[in-house]
N, C-alpha and C positions, 0 to 999 in steps of 0.2 A: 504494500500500500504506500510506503516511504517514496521507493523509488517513481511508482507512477501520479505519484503527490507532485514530487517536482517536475514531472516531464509535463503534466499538464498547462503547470501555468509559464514552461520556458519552451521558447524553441528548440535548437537543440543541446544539450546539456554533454559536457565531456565525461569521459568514465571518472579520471582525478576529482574533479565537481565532485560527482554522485556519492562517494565513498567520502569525499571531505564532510559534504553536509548530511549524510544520515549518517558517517561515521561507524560504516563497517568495516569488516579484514574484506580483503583482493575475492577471500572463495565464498563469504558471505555472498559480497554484490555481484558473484559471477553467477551465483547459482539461483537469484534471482532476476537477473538478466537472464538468463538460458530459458528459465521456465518461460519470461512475460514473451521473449522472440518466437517459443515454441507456438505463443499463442494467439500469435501475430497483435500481438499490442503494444511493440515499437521495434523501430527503424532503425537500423546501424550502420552509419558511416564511418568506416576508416580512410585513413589521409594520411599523409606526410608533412608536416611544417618544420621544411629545411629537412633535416634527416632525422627529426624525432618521428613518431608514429602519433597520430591523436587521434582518437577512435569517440565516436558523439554519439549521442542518440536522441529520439522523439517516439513522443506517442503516433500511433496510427487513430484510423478516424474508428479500425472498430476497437481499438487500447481505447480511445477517451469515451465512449459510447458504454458501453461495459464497468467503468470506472464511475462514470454517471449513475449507472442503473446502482453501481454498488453502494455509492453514496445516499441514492433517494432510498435503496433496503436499510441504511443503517438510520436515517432519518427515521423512516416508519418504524425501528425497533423503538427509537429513544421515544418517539410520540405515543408509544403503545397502541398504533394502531394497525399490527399486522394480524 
């Protein structure tokens, strides 16, 4: 939920980002990047700037679709009206 927290409200976000600001280990945030891409709910771009590697990502339209519904579920739990 961390991860597609920040992708929604940024465009594309770098992996060093992603672990800076939720503040996981390299195999935490890998292993949920693997799952979200399995699920097509975001977008990986790898690149070169200069001869480092910088590898980014983004929500897809059905990540933030999905991510919505999840939020209006946790709504309706706290409203008590499921």
């Amino acid at each position: 939920m961390g991860v597609m927290s920040v992708l929604i409200v940024n465009s594309w976000v770098s992996y060093k980002d992603l672990k800076k600001l939720l503040d996981l280990t390299d195999g935490n945030l890998a292993s949920h990047i693997t799952a979200l891409e399995k699920l097509n709910y975001l977008e990986v771009k790898k690149q070169f700037i200069g001869k480092k590697p910088l590898t980014t990502y983004r929500v897809t339209k059905t990540g933030k679709k999905s991510f919505e519904q999840h939020i209006e579920g946790i709504e309706k739990l706290i409203q008590g009206s499921v």
